[in-house]
N, C-alpha and C positions, 0 to 999 in steps of 0.2 A: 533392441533388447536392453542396451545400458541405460536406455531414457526408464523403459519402466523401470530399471532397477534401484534408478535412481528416485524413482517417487517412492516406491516400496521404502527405501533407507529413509527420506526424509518425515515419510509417515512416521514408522517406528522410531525415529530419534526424537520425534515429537510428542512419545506417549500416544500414539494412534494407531490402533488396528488397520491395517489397508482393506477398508469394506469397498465395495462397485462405488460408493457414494460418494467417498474420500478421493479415491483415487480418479474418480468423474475430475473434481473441484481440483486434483495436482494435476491432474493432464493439462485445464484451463490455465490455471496460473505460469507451471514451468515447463509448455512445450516450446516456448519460443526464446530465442535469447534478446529477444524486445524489450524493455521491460516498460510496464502499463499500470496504470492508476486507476483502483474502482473502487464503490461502494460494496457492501454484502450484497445490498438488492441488485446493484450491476452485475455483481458475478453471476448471482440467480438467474439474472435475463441468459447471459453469457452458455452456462450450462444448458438451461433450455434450449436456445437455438443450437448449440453442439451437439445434443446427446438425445434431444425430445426427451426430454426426460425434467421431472421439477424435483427439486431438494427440499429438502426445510431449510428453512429460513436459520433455525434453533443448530442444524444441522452445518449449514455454510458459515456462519458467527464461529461456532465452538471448533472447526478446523483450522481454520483463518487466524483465531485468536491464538492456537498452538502453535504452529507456524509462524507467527509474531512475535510469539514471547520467546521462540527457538532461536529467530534471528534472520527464520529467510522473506520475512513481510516488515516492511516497514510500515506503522501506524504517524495518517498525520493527524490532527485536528483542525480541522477548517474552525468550527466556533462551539460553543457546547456539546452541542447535538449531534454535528455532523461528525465522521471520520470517513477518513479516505486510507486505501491501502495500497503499497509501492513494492511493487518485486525490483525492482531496484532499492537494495540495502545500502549501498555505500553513503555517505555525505555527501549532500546535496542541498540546494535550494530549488525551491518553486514559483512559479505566476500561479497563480489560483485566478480563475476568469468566476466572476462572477456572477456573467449572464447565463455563460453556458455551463457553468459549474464543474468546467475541467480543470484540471492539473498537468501542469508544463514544466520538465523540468531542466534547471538551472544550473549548468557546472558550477560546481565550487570555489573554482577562479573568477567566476563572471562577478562576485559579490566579493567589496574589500571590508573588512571590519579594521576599521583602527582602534578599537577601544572595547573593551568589555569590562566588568566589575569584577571582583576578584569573589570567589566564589566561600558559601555560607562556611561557619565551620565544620569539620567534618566532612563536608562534601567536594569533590573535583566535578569539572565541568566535563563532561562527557561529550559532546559535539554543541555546533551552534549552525543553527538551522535558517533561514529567513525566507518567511512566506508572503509576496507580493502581491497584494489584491486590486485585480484588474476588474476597471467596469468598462462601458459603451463611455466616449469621448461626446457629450452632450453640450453645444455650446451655450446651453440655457440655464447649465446648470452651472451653481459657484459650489 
């Protein structure tokens, strides 16, 4: 009873009605204390195999995005186009594989920075994040 009460809260602090549809897409994300890295359209798969049941596309974006901007998804960017989403919010680093297009993540200790630039004016640096991109080890290739 406290897990649904708990998506019920995070709906509503998010500006979200708790509709079957929302609350389908919170059960996926925070039934476990795992935490896991997907695309929109992964989650979609995700749902369907859970629920037999398919979402909008329009529908899983505009949750996700509230939830993100709330604080309990974290947004990465792999390269323009892509993003990835992390129910793991804390600071973190990742390996991004680039064959199999997964995300692995990195404690925050495993990565030392000695050096960073002193930030624009008016702004503080907020976190520092470092994404790893792993390919296939190809001996033919330089």
């Amino acid at each position: 009873m406290q897990y649904i009460e708990g998506i019920y809260q995070k709906l509503r602090s998010s500006g979200l009605r708790p509709t079957k549809q929302r609350i389908q897409i919170s059960k996926i994300l925070f039934k476990s204390n795992e935490t896991f890295h997907f695309t929109i359209l992964d989650l979609g798969k995700m749902i369907k195999k859970e629920f037999q049941e398919k979402i909008s596309v329009a529908t899983i974006y505009n949750t996700v995005h509230a939830f993100q901007k709330k604080g309990y998804l974290k947004e990465i960017h792999i390269d323009g186009n892509r993003k990835y989403y992390d129910t793991n919010t804390n600071d973190h680093h990742h390996f991004f594989d680039e064959d199999s297009q997964t995300l692995k993540d990195l404690d925050k200790s495993e990565i030392h920075i000695s050096k960073i630039p002193n930030s624009p004016i008016n702004k503080k640096i907020k976190s520092v994040e470092v994404l790893i991109r792993l390919a296939n080890y190809n001996q033919n290739q330089r």
